[in-house]
C-alpha positions as CSV (number, residue, x, y, z in Angstrom):
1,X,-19.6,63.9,-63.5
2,X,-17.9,64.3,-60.3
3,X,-18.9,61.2,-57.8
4,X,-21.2,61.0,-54.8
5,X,-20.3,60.9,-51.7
6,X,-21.7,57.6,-51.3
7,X,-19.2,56.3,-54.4
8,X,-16.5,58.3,-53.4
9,X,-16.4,55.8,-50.2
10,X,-17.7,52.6,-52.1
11,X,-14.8,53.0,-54.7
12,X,-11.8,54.0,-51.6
13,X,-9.8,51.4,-49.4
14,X,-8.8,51.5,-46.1
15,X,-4.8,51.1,-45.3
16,X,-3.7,50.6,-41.4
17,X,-1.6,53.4,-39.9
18,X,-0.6,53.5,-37.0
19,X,-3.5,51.5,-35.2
20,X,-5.8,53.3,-37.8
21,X,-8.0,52.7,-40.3
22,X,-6.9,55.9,-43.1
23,X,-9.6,55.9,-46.4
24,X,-8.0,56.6,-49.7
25,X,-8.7,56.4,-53.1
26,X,-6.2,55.6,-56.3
27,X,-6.3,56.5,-59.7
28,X,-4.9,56.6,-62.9
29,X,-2.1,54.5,-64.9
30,X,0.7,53.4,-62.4
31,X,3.7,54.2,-64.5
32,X,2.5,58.4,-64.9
33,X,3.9,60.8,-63.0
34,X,2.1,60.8,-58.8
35,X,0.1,63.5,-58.1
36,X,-0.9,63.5,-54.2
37,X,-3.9,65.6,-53.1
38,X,-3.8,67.0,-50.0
39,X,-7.2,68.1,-48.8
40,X,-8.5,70.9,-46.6
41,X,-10.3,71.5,-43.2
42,X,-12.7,70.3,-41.9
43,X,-14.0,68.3,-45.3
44,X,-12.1,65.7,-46.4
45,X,-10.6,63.9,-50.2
46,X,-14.1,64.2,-51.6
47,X,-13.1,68.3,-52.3
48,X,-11.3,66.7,-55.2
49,X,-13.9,64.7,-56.4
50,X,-15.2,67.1,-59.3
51,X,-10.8,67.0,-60.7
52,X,-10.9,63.3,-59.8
53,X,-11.4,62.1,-63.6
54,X,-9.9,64.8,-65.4
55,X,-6.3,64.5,-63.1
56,X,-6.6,60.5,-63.5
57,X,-6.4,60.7,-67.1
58,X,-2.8,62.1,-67.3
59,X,-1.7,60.9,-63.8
60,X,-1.2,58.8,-61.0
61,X,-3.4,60.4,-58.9
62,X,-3.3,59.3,-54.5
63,X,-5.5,60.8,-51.9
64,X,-6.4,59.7,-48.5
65,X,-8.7,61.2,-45.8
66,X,-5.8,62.5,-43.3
67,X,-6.2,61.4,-39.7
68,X,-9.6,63.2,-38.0
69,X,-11.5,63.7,-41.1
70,X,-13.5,62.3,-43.6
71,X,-13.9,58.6,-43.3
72,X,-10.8,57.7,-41.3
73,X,-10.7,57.5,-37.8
74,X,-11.0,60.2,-35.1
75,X,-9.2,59.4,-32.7
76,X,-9.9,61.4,-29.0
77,X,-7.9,62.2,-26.5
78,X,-4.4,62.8,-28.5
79,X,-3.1,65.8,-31.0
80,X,-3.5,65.9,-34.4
81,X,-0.2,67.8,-35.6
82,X,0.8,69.3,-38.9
83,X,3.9,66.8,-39.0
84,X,1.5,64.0,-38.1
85,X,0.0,64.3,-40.9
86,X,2.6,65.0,-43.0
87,X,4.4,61.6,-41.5
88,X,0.8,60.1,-42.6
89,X,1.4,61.0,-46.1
90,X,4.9,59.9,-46.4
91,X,3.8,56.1,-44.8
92,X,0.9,56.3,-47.8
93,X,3.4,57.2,-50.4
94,X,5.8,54.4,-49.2
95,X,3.2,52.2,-49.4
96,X,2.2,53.0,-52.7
97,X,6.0,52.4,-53.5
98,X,6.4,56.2,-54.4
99,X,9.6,57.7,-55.0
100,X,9.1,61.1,-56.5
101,X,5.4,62.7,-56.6
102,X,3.8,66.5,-57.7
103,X,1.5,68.2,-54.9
104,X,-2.4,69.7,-55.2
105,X,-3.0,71.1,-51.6
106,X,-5.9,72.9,-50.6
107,X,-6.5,75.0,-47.3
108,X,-5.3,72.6,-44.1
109,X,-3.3,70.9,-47.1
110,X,-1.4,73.7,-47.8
111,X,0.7,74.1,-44.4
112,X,1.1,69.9,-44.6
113,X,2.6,70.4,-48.5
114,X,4.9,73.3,-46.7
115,X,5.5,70.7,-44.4
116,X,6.5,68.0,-47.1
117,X,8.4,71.1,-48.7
118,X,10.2,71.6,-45.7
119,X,11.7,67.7,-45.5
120,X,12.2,68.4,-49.2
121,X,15.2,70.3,-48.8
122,X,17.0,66.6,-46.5
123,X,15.9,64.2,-49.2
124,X,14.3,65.4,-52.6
125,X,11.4,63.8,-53.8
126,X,8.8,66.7,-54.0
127,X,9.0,67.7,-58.2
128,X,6.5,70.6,-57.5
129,X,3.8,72.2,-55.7
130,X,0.1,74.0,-56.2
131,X,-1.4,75.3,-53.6
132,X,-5.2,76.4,-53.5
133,X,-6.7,78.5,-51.1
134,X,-5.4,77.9,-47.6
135,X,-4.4,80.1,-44.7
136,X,0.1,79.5,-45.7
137,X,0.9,83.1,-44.4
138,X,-0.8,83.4,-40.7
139,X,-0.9,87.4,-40.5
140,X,-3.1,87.4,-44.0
141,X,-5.9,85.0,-42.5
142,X,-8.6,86.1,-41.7
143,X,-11.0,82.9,-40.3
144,X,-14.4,82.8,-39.5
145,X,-15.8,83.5,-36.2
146,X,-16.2,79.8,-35.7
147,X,-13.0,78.8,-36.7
148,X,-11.7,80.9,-34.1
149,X,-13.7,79.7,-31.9
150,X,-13.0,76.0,-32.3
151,X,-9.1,77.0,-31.6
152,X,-10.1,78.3,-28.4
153,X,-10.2,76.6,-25.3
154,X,-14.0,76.5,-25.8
155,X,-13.7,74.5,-28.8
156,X,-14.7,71.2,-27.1
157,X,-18.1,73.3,-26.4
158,X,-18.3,75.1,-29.9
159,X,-17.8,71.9,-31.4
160,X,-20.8,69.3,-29.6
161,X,-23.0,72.3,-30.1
162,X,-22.2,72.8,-33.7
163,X,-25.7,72.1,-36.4
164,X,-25.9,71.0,-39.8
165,X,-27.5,74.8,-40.0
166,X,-24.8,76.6,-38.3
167,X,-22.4,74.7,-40.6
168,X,-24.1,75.0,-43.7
169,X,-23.9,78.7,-43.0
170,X,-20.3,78.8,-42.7
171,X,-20.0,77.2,-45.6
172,X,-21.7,79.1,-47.7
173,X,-20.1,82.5,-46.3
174,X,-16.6,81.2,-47.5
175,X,-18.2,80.1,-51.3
176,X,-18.9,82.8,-53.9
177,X,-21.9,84.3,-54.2
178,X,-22.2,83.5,-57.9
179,X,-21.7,79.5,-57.3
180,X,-23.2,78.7,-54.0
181,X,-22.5,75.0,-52.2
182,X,-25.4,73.1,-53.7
183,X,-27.4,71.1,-50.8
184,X,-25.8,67.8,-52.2
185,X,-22.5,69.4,-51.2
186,X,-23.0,71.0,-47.9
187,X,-24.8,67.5,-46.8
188,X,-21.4,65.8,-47.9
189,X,-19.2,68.1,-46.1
190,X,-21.5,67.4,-42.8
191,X,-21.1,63.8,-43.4
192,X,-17.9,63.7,-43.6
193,X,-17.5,66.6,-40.7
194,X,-19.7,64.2,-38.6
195,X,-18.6,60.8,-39.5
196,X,-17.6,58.6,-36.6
197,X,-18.0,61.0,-33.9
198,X,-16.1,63.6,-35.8
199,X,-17.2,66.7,-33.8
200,X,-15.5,64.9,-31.0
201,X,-12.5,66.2,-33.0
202,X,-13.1,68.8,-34.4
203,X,-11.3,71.5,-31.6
204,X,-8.2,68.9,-31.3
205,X,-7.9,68.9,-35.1
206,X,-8.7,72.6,-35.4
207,X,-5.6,74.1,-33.5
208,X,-3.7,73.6,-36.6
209,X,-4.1,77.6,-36.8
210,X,-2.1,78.0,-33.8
211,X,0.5,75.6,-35.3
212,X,0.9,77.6,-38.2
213,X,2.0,80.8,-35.7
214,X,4.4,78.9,-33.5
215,X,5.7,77.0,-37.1
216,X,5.3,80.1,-39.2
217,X,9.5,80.5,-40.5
218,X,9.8,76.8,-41.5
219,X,6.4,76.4,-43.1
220,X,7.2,80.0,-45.1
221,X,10.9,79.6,-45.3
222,X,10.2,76.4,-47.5
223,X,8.3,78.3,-49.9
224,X,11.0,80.9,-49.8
225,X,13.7,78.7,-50.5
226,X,12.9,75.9,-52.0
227,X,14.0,75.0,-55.9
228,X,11.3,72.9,-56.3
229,X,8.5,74.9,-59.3
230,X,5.4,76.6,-57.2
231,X,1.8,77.7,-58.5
232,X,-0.9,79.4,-56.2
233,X,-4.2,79.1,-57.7
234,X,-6.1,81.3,-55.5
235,X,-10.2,81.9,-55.3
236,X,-10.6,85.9,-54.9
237,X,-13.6,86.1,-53.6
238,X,-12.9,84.1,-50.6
239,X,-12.9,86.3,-47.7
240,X,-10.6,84.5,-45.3
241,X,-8.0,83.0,-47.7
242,X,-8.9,85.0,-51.0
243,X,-7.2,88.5,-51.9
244,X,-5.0,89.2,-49.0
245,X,-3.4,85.9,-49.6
246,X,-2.4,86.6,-53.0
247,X,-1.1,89.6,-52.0
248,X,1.1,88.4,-48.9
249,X,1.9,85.7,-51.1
250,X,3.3,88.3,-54.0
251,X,5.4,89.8,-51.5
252,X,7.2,86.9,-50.2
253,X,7.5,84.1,-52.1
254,X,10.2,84.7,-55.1
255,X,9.3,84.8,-58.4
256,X,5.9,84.1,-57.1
257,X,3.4,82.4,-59.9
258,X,-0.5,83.5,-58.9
259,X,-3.1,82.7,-60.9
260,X,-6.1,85.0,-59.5
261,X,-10.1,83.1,-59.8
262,X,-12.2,86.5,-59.9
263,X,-15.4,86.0,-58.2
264,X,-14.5,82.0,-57.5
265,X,-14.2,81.6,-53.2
266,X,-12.4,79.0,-50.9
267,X,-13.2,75.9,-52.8
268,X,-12.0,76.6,-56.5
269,X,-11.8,72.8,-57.6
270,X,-15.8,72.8,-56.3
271,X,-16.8,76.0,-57.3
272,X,-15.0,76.1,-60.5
273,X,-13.3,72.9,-61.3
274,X,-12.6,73.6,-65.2
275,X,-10.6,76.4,-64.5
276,X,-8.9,75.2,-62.1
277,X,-7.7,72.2,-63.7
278,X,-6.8,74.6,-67.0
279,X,-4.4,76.4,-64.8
280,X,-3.3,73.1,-62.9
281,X,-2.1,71.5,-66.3
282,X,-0.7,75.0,-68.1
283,X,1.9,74.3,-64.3
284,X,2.1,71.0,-64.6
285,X,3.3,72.1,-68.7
286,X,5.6,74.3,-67.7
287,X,7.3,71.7,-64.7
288,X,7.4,69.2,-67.7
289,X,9.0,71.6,-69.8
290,X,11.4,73.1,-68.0
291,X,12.8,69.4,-66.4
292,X,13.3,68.5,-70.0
């Protein structure tokens, strides 16, 4: 059974970075292959918290709350870049004494693992990728209303007048109609939306979208060109990362591998955590195989 929020938290640590307090969690037998998680906007590590057991059991399995979510801090007044994070997760890995590590990425996570892949290509240590629904080709987004918002120069305003109701109703637009967010969930996600001041935040951190535009050939070029193995495991049903994505996705990533989650939406490891860890280790097979 996946944890709480409240023992998600009790069973993290807090690492300095930077002046920061960052929460992560650790799991698994230190000498197994490192897995990094990389979550999504605007929740936080706790997305994984339903693979959490499951991925610890075969790996060495890192995941930290990046900078303006979750349980770290929110700091105001300042940018919260892609390569920011990005340099976050590098600093976590080096303090874990990390050499070589696999990627799960989901959403926000997936632009900073094209980021990681995109440093990949100066000093190798990336041994492969999967990517879960996330907006990685700009032109095949298609974001909420209040997504857009927040990336607009109202999104200071959006953002302090933002409800648990408004966002429990985005959330449950962008989940499947067949596995809804329970209430357990969507008062996690607001939590952890809300934690120290975290609407404060929430515009700064949510021009990410414009970053991926301005960004868009290096973040794509590294999936384009990179010889390190690549799986999308992609919900369907989710309306702005879901079909379109897979498509785009098709068309420009080489030899792309897709594995399509009819009727699942833009939280597979939630929504359907089974199936996405059966795909996740038939990948993870396949990497293991073909390095042999």
């Amino acid at each position: 059974m996946a944890d709480s929020l409240q023992d998600w938290r009790r069973k993290g640590t807090l690492f300095a970075y930077q002046g920061h307090e960052v929460f992560a969690r650790r799991a698994g037998d230190s000498a197994a292959p490192v897995l990094l998680l990389i979550h999504g906007f605007p929740t936080a590590s706790w997305d994984f918290a339903p693979l959490w057991e499951h991925l610890a059991a075969r790996w060495r399995v890192l995941a930290l709350d990046m900078l303006g979510f979750g349980f770290s801090a929110k700091p105001r007044n300042r940018s919260y870049p892609i390569g920011g994070q990005a340099d976050l997760c590098e600093a976590f890995l080096r303090a874990e004494h990390v050499t070589d590590y696999h990627v799960l990425a989901h959403d926000y996570g997936d632009t900073v693992a094209q980021e990681l892949l995109a440093r990949d290509a100066v000093e190798p240590r990336v041994r492969s990728v999967c990517l879960l629904n996330g907006g990685i080709f700009p032109e095949a987004h298609r974001p909420l209303l209040i997504q857009r918002l927040l990336s607009s120069p109202a999104g200071p305003l959006v953002a302090r007048l933002s409800t648990r109701a408004s966002f429990a109703a985005s959330m449950q637009r962008i989940f499947a109609r067949e596995r809804p967010p329970t209430q357990d969930e969507l008062d996690g996600f607001w939590t952890l939306v809300t934690h120290g001041n975290g609407r404060a935040v929430l515009a700064d951190v949510s021009r990410y979208r414009l970053e991926r535009r301005l960004r868009r050939s290096r973040w794509i070029g590294a999936l384009q060109t990179t010889a390190v193995p690549l799986r999308l495991i992609v919900g369907m049903a989710d309306p702005i990362a879901g079909a379109a994505m897979a498509h785009r996705y098709r068309q420009l990533v080489p030899l792309a591998d897709v594995v399509e989650l009819a009727g699942v939406g833009h939280y597979p490891q939630v929504e359907v955590p089974l199936r996405v860890l059966e795909a996740y280790a038939a990948f993870r097979a396949r990497v293991t195989e073909a390095a042999a």
